[in-house]
C-alpha positions as semicolon CSV with decimal commas, in nm:
position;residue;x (nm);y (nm);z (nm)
1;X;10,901;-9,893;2,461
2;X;11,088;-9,621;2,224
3;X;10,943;-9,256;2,225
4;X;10,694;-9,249;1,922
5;X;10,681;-8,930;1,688
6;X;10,334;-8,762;1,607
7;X;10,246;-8,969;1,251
8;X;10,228;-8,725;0,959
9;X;9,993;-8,862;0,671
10;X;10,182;-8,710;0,314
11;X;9,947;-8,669;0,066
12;X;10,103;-8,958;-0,131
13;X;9,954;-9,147;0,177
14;X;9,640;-9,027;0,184
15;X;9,584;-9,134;-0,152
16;X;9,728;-9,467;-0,075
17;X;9,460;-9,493;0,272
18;X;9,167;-9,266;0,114
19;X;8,924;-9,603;0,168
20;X;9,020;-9,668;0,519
21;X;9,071;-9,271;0,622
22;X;8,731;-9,222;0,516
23;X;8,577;-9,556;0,673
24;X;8,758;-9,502;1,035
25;X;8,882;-9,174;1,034
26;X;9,263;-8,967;0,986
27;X;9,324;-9,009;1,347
28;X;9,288;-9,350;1,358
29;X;9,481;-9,376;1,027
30;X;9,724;-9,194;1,185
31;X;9,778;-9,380;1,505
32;X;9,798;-9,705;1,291
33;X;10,063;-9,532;1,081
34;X;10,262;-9,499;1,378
35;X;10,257;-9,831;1,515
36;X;10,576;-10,110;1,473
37;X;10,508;-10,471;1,481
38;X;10,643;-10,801;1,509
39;X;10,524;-11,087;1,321
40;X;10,643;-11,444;1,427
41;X;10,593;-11,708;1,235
42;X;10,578;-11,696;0,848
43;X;10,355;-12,031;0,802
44;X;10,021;-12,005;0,623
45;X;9,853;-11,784;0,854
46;X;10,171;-11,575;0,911
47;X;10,156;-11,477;0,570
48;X;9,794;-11,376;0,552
49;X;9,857;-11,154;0,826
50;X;10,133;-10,991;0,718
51;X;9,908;-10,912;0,417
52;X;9,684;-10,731;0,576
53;X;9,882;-10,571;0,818
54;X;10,088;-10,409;0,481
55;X;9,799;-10,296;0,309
56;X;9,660;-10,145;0,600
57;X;9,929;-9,961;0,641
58;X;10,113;-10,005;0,974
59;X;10,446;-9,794;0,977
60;X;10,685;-10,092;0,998
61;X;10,648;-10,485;1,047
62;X;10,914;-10,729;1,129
63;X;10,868;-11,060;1,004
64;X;11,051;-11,337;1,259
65;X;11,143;-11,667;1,148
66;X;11,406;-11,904;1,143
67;X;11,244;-12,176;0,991
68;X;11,322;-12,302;0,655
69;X;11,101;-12,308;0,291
70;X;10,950;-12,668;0,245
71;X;10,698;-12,789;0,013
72;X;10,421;-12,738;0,251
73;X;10,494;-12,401;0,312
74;X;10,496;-12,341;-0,085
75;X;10,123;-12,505;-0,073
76;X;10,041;-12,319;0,219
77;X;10,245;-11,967;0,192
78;X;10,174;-11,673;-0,074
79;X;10,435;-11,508;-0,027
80;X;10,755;-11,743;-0,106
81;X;10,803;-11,787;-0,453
82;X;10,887;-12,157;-0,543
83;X;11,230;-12,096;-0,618
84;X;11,291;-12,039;-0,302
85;X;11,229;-12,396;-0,133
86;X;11,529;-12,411;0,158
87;X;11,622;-12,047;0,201
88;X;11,487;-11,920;0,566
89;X;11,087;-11,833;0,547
90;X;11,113;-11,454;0,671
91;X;11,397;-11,384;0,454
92;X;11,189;-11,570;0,141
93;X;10,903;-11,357;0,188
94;X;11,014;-11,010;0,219
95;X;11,040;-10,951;-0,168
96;X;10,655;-11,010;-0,229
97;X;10,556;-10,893;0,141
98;X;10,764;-10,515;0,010
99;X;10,571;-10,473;-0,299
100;X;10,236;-10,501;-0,142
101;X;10,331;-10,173;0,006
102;X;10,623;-10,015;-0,037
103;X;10,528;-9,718;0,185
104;X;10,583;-9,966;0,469
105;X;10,867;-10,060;0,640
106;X;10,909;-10,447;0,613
107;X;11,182;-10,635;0,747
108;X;11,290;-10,985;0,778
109;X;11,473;-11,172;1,102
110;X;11,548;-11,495;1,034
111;X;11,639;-11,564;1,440
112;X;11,433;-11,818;1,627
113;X;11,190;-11,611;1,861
114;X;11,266;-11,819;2,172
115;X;11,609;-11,684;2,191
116;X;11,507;-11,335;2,155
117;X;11,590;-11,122;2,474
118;X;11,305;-10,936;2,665
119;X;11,453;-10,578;2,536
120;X;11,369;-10,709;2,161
121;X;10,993;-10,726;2,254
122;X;10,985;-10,377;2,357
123;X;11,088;-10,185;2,042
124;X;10,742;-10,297;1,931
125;X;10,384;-10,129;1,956
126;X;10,198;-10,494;1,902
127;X;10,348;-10,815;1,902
128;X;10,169;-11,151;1,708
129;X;10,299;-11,450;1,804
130;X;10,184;-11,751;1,551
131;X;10,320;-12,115;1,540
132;X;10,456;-12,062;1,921
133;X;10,487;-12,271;2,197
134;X;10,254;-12,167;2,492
135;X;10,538;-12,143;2,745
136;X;10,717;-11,864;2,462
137;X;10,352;-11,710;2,417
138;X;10,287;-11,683;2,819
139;X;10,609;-11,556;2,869
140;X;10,602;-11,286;2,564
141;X;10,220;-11,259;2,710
142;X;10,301;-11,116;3,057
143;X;10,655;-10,915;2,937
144;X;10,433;-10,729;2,666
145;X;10,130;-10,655;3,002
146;X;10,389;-10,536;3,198
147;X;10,458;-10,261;2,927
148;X;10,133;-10,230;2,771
149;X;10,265;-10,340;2,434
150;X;9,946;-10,538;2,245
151;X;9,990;-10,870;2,193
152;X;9,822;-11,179;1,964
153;X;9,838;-11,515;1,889
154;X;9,717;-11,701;1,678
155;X;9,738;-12,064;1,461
156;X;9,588;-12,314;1,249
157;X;9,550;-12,658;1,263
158;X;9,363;-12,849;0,970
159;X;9,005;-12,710;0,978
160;X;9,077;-12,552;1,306
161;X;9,228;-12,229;1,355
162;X;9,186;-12,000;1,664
163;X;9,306;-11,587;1,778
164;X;9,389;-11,481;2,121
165;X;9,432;-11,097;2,207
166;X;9,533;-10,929;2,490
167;X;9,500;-10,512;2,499
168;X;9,596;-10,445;2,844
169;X;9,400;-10,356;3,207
170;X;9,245;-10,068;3,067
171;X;9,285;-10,043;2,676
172;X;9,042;-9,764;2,562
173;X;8,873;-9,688;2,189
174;X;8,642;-9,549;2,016
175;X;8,267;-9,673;1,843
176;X;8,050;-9,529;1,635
177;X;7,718;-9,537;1,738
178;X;7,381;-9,394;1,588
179;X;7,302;-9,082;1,717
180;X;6,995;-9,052;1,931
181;X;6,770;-8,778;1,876
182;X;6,639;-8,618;2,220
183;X;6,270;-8,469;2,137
184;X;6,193;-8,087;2,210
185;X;5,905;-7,998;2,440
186;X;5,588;-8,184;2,561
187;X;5,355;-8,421;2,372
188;X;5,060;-8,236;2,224
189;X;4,863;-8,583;2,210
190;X;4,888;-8,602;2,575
191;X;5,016;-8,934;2,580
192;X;5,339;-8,773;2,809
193;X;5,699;-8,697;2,716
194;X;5,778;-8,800;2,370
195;X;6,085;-9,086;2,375
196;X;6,430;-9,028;2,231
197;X;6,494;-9,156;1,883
198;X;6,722;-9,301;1,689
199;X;6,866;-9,116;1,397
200;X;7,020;-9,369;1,121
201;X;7,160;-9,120;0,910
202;X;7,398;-8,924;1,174
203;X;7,661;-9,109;1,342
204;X;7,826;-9,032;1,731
205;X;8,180;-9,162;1,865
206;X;8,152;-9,289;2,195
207;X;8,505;-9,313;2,420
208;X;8,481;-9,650;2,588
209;X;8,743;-9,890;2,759
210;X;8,811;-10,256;2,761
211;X;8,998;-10,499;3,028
212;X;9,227;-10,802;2,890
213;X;9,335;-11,079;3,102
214;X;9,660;-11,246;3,018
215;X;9,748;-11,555;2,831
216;X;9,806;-11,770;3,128
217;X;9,460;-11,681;3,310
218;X;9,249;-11,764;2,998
219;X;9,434;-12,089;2,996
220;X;9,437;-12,196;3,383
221;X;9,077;-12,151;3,427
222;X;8,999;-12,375;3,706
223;X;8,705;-12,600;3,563
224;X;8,609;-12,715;3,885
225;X;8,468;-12,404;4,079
226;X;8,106;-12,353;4,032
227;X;8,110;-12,016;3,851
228;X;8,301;-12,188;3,568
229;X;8,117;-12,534;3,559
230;X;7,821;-12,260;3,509
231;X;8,021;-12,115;3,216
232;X;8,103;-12,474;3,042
233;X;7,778;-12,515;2,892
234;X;7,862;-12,166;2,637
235;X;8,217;-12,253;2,619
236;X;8,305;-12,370;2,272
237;X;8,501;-12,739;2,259
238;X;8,758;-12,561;2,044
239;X;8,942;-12,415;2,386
240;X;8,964;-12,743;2,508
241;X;9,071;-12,834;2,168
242;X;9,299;-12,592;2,189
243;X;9,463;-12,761;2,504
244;X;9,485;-13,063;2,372
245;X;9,701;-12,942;2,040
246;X;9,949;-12,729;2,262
247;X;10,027;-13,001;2,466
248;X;10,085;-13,214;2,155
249;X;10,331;-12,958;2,041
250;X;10,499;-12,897;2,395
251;X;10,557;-13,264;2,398
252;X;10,647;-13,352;2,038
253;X;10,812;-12,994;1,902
254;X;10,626;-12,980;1,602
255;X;10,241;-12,992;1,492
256;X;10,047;-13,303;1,418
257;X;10,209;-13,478;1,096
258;X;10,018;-13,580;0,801
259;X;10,287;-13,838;0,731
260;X;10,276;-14,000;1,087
261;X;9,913;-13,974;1,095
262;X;9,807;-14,299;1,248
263;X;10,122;-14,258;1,545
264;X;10,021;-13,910;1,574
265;X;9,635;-13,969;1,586
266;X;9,737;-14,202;1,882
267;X;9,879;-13,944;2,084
268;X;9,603;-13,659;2,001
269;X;9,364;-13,927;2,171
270;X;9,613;-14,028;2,453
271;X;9,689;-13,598;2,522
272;X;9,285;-13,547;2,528
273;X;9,217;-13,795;2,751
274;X;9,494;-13,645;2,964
275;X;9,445;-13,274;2,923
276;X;9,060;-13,307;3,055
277;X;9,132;-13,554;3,297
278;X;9,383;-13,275;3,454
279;X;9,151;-13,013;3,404
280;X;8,837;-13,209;3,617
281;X;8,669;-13,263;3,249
282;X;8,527;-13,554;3,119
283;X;8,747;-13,701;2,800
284;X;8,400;-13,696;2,614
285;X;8,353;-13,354;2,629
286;X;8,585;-13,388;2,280
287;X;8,497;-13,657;2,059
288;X;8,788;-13,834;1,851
289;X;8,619;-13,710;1,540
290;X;8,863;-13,368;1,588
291;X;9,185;-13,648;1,507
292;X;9,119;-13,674;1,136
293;X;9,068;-13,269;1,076
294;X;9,399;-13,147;1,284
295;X;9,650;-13,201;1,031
296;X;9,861;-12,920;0,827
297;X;9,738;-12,595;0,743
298;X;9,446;-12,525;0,512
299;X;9,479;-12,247;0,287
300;X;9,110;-12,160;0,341
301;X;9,133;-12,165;0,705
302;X;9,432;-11,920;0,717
303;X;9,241;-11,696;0,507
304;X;8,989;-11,701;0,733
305;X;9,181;-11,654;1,059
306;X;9,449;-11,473;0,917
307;X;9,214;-11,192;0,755
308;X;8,998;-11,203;1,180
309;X;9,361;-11,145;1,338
310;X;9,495;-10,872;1,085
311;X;9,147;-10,738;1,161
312;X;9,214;-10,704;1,466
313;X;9,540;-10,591;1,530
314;X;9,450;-10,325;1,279
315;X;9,156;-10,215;1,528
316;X;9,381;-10,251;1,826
317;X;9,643;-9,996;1,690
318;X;9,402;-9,815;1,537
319;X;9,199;-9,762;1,861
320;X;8,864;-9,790;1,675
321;X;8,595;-10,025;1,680
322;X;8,534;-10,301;1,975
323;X;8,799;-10,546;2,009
324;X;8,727;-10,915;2,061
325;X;8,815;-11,042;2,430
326;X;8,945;-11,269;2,418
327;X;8,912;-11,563;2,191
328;X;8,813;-11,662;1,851
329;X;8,773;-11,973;1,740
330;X;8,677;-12,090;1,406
331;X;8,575;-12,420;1,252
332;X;8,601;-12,504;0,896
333;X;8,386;-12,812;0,874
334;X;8,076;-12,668;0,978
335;X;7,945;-12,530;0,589
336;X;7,865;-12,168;0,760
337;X;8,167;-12,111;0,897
338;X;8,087;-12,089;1,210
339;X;8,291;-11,893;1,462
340;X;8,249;-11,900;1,884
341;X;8,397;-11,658;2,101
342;X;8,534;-11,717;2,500
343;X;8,686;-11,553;2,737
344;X;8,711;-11,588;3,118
345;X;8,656;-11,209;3,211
């Protein structure tokens, strides 16, 4: 990783943050004002984030993509104009992605992410990986652990959409807590020491730490040892979703197709029934209703996911608040918007 200067907040800057200085503090402002990252992927959810890692003003984000401007991505992406249907995504998006903030550094890479070298990765103080293949996102995973760089990923799928984080072995931060009140002397009722209480109107930071595991242990869970069979009753059928819709793109390249819907609703089923079969699952653990809500991304959804993941890369640099470990999963057909959260440690 490069040497990092000691962030200076301007006062042009602390008018720009006064919201978020005042709601988590100038250190943490300041750490997050310090911090580089790399964005792949400028889909639908790839844009969302990039919003919100702007406005919350990191102190530089790459955005990596060599993918071109279709139609869908129009429907699906804020921040390409129109006009700009076949010019490369990350280059397309850097105007509008600038002017959200120009007090950070944005920059656009229009390289494909698998041929990136492992000395690219490193310049970086968080890396989010979206619209990645999981071999690319294990591999980034465990370079990134080995040099305690942050890393994310993230997509959406139809209705589906899901987050994956990974802070390191030992990633520390801090929470604010109520402050609790010890009393002063003895009882006078004499009903023995008086208990400690909770003061709602004065708040306490308390230092705490958090372990991660990678990628690839959160994904080769072995489903047939008793500790996890224990565990499968909380485990939300979204990871096993999630499975399924990897494989799909390992195999095929791409997502599932709206256009090939019937061929590629075939192969979802045909992938399930082989994904749980190789994890010691039965194939009805995930119904084939999930075929018909899998396709494209949904504005909504990346909203949704998008604004959890910015969320939390923002807390991550920031070193404030408690982090998620290490899933999050969300479902956009249940009416509340339900969200589940996994993770093997």
């Amino acid at each position: 990783m490069i040497e990092k200067e000691d962030p200076i907040i301007s006062e042009e800057e602390a008018a720009q943050y006064d919201r978020q200085i005042r709601l988590w503090g100038l250190d943490a402002q300041k750490r997050l004002r310090g911090s580089r990252v790399l964005l792949a992927g400028l889909g639908g959810l790839g844009a969302e984030v990039a919003k919100n890692l702007i406005l919350a003003g990191v102190k530089g984000l790459t955005l990596l993509d060599h993918e071109q401007v279709t139609e869908e991505s129009c429907r699906a992406q804020f921040l390409v104009p129109v006009s700009a249907r076949g010019q490369n995504r990350a280059q397309a998006s850097l105007e509008r992605a600038q002017n959200l903030n120009p007090m950070v550094e944005v920059h656009a890479d229009p390289g494909r992410v698998e041929d990136k070298p492992d000395d690219f990765f490193l310049q970086f103080d968080a890396v989010c990986l979206t619209g990645c293949s999981r071999d690319l996102m294990v591999r980034v995973d465990q370079l990134c652990s080995q040099h305690r760089i942050k890393v994310f990923c993230g997509d959406v799928y139809g209705y589906y959409g899901y987050m994956f984080c990974n802070l390191g072995q030992e990633y520390s931060y801090v929470e604010e807590k109520p402050k609790v009140v010890k009393p002063s002397g003895d009882s006078s009722d004499g009903s023995g020491a008086k208990k400690a209480k909770v003061d709602p109107n004065e708040t306490t930071m308390v230092k705490k730490t958090a372990s991660f595991c990678t990628l690839k242990e959160a994904l080769e869970v072995d489903w047939t040892t008793e500790k996890a069979k224990a565990a499968l009753k909380k485990t939300p059928v979204d990871y096993f979703l999630l499975h399924v819709l990897l494989k799909f793109r390992t195999d095929k390249g791409r997502d599932p197709d709206p256009q090939s819907s019937e061929e590629d609703g075939e192969l979802l089923r045909q992938i399930r029934s082989d994904v749980l079969d190789a994890l010691g699952l039965s194939a009805s653990l995930l119904n084939d209703d999930f075929i018909s809500y899998c396709f494209s991304e949904m504005s909504p959804v990346c909203a949704v996911v998008g604004g959890v993941l910015g969320q939390e890369v923002v807390k991550a640099l920031s070193q404030r608040d408690v982090p998620h470990r290490n899933f999050f999963f969300f479902d956009g057909r249940k009416g509340n918007g339900m969200v589940d959260y996994f993770g093997p440690n």
